[in-house]
N, C-alpha and C positions, 0 to 999 in steps of 0.2 A: 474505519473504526475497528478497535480489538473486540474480536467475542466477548470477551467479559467483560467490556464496556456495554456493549449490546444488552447482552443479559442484565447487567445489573440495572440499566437504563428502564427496561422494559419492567423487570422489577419494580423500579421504586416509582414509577409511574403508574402502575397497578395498585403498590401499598398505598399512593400516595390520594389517589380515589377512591380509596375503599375508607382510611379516614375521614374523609371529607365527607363523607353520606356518612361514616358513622356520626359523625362530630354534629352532623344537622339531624338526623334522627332523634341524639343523644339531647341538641337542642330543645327541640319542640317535645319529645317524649317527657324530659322533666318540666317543659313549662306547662304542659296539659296537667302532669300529675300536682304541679304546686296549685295551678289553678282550681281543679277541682279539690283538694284540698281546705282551698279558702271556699270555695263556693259551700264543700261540707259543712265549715266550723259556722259560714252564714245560716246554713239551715237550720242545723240547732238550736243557735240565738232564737230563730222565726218561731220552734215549735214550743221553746220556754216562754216566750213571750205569750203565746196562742194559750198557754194554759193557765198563764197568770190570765188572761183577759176571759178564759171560759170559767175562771173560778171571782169572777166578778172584783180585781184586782187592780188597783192602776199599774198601768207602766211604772217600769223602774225611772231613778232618775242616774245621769250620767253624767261625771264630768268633763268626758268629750264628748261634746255637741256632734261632732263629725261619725260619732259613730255610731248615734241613734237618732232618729228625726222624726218627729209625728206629723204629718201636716190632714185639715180635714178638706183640701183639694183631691180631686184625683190624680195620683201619679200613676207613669207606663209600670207595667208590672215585670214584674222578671228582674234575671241576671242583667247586669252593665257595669262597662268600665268608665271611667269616670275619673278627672282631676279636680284635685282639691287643695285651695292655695294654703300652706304653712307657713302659720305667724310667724314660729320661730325663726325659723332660717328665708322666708320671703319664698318660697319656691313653690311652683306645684307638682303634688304629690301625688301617685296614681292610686285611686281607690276601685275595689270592686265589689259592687252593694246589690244587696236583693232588693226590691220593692214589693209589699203584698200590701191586701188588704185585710182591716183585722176589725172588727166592732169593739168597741171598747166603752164598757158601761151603756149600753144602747147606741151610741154614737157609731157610725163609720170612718175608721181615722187609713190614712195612710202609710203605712210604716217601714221608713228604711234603713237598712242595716248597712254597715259598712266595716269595711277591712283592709288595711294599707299593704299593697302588693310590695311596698319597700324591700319589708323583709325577705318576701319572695325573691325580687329580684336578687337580692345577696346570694341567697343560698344558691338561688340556678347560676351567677357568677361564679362564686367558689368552686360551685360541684366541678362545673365546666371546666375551670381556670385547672382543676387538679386533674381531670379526664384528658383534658388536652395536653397538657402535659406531662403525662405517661404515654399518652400514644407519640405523640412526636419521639418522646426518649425510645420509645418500641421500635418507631420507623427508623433511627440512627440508629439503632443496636441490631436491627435486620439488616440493615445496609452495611453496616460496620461489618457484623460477623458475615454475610453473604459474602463480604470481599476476599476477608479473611479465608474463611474457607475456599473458596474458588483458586485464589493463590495458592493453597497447602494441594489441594486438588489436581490442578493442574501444573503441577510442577514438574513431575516426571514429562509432561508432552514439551513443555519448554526447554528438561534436557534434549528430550529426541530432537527437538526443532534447532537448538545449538549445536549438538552433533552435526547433522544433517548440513549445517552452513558450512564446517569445515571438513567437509567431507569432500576428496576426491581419489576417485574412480582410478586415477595413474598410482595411488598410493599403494594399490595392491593390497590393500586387507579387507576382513569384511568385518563389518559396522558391529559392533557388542554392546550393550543396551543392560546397567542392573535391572536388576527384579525390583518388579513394581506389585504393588498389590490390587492396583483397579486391573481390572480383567479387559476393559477396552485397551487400554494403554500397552498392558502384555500382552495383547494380541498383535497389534501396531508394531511396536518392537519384533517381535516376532517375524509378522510380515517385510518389513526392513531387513531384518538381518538375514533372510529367506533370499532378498531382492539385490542387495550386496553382495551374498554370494554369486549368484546368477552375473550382476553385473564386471565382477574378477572374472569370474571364466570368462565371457564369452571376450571383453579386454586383451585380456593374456592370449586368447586364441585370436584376437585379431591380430594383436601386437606381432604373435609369432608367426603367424599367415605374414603381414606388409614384411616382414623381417626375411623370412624367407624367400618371397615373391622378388624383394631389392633383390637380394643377394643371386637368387637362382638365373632371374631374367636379365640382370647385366652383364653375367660372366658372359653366355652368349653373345649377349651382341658388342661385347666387347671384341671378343672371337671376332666378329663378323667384320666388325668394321677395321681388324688389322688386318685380316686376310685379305679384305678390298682395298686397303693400302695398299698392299703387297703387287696384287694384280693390277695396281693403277699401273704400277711401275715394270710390268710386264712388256717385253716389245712386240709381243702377239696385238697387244691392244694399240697399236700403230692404224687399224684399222677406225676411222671415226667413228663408223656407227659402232661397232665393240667399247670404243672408247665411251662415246653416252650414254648408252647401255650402263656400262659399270658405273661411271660419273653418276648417273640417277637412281642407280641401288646404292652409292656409297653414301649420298645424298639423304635418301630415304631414312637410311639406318643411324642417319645422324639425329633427323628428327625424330626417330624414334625413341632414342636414348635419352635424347631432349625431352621427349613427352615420360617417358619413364620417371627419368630425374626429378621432374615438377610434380607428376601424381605421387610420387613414392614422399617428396616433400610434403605434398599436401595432407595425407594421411597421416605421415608422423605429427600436423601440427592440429589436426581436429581430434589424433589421440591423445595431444597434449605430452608427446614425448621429447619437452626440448624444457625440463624444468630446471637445469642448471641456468644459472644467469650469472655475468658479472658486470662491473661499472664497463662502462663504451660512452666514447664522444664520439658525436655523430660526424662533427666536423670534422675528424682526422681522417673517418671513413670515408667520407665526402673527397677529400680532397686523393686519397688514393684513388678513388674509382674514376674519380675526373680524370684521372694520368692513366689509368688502366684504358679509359672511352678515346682518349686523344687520337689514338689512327684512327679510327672512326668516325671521328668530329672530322677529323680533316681529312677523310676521303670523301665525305658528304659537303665540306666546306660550310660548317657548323660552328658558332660563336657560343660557349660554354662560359655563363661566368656564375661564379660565387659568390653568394654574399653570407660568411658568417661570422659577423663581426659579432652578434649576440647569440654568442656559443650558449647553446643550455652545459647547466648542470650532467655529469654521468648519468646515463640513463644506465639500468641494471636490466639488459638481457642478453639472453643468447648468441653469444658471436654470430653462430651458424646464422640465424634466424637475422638477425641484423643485415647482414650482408646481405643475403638474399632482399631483405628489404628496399634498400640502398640500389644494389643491381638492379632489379625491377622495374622502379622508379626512374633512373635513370634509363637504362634501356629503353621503356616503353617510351620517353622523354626523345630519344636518339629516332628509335624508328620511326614515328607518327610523323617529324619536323619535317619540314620542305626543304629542301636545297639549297643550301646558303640561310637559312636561318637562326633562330637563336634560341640558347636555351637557360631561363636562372633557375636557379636555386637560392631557395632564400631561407636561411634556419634560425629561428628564434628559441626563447624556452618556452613556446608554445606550441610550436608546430615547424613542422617540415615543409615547405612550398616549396613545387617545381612547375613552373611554365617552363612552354615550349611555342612556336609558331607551328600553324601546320591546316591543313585545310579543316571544314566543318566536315564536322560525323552527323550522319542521321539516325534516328534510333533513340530510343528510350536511355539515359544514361545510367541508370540503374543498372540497366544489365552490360555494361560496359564491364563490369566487375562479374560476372558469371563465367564460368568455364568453358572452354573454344570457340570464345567470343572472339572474333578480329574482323577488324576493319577493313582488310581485302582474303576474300576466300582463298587466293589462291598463294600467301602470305605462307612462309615456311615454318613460322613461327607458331606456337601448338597453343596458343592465344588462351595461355593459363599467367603469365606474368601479373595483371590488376586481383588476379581471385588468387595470388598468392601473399600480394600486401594485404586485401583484406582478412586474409584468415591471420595472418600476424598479427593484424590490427587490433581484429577481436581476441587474440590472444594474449594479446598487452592491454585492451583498454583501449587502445585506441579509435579517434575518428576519422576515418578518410572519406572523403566526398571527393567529388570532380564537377568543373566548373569551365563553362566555356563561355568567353567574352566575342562577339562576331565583328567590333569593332575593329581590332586588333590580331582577327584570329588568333588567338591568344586559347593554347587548354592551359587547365592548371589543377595539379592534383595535391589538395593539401591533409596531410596525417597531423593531425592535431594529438599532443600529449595529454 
């Protein structure tokens, strides 16, 4: 839920309690005052009456019965409310009557006074019916304008928060924010645009760091590994053990350049330095790397087939970054298989599938994707291939999982689009 849903929530759940005690205060406060009211205008009656009867006087006479009564029984004395049926309309009527007693002409009579709370009840209606609503229109016009305002308020944070979404760190600027007038909000901005900066340098000085580390560390081993061409072909190394010797430095420095090339890939792709893209079918790629993998297949004596008869759509990225994809996959597809087995490929417009046969792996599959993860330690391979789809992966959006079937010994690594 949004904050200002929050707030307002809280809000009108607080107004909305505080009317509801006012509304029943407001209740019973006007009906005590109406009542004592009538109970006043009774006692009045009682005390004109008391001085007609002490100045030796009859009772007045009335022509509603209901709202004077003599009787020379005793009645209860006091306030009571009391229904009294109306001829007129056939209904009963609420009355509220004093009872006292009063001597009249030597005599002891009973005497009670009455008052039809009718009209009471109207007025505590009306009063109510108009009280209540003003306060409801109060509570919509707090709520109204509380949105209002929070909207006009919060606006500059919803710039920053739109900025901030299309905001990336490879674009090389730093983040500019107009001038706000809340002081939190320019402080915020501020701090961002403090944090942006920071964020470009230390970028640019990584970017220039992996840029120069490529460049500096391959010249070398490039060196390296012609020079030991060079000395393969030496007739001094007629000698076997000279010759292993060299064979397992020349060896060495292949992996190395290998492990080079995959780290220095994988840095440029968690810099996010591959943002040119264009339209690619995977299937065309597919089908070259099949032809590029065939002495491979058939030095292992490996059955390679394709299925993509449900070509997707152009996918828009990276050559670079495809291929290596594609490679990967396939490679890691080539080396796990057993001997004489098989390997498909299956490409939809949803996803990539590649089975292969091959024996079970133990181990957590999860970290089948982590960096110098392999399957045999002693494996020349620098067991970065799975953590170079997946950093594509998440680089595209993509999902890659891996799935293994023990039926069939069957793995299968599928990159869903």
């Amino acid at each position: 839920m949004k904050l200002l849903a929050k707030t307002n929530r809280y809000y009108l759940l607080l107004t909305t309690v505080l009317f509801a005690l006012a509304g029943v205060a407001l209740y019973y406060g006007l009906y005590a005052a109406l009542r004592s009211e009538v109970e006043e205008q009774l006692s009045n009656a009682r005390l004109h009456l008391e001085r007609r009867a002490a100045a030796g006087r009859p009772l007045p006479e009335t022509p509603f019965e209901y709202q004077l009564s003599v009787s020379p029984v005793p009645r209860p004395l006091g306030y009571r409310d009391t229904l009294l049926l109306d001829a007129e309309e056939q209904e009963m009527v609420p009355f509220r009557q004093l009872t006292f007693r009063l001597p009249v002409q030597g005599q002891p009579r009973w005497v009670t006074l009455r008052k039809s709370l009718v009209e009471t009840d109207d007025v505590l209606g009306v009063v109510l019916s108009v009280l209540l609503a003003v306060l409801g229109l109060l509570l919509l016009g707090v709520v109204g304008l509380n949105r209002w305002l929070t909207r006009r308020l919060w606006a500059p944070f919803r710039h920053t928060l739109h900025t901030l979404r299309h905001y990336g760190v490879q674009e090389n600027r730093v983040l500019m924010f107009p001038p706000v007038s809340t002081d939190e909000f320019a402080e915020l901005n501020d701090e961002l645009t403090r944090l942006s900066q920071r964020l470009v340098a230390d970028y640019e000085a990584m970017r220039e760091f992996t840029a120069n580390a490529a460049h500096e560390t391959q010249t070398p081993l490039a060196i390296m590994q012609a020079k030991l061409e060079q000395m393969l072909q030496l007739p001094e190394l007629e000698n076997p053990a000279l010759a292993t010797l060299a064979t397992d430095l020349y060896q060495a420095t292949l992996r190395l350049s290998r492990l080079h090339q995959a780290l220095t890939l994988l840095s440029k792709i968690e810099n996010r330095q591959f943002a040119e893209t264009a339209p690619l079918h995977l299937a065309r790629l597919l089908r070259e790397k099949a032809q590029q993998l065939q002495p491979l297949l058939d030095a292992r004596n490996l059955t390679l087939t394709l299925d993509l008869a449900a070509e997707p759509a152009a996918l828009h990225l990276h050559p670079g970054l495809a291929d290596s994809l594609v490679h990967n996959l396939l490679q890691n597809a080539v080396k796990h298989s057993v001997r004489g087995g098989t390997i498909a490929v299956h490409l939809t417009s949803l996803a990539l599938v590649i089975s292969n046969t091959g024996p079970a792996i133990s181990g957590d599959p999860a970290r089948f994707f982590e960096r110098f993860q392999k399957h045999e330690a002693a494996s020349a391979s620098p067991g970065l291939g799975l953590s170079i789809v997946q950093q594509i992966g998440r680089y595209y959006g993509f999902a890659v999982s891996y799935d293994f079937s023990p039926t069939n010994s069957c793995h299968t690594l599928r990159v869903a689009f």
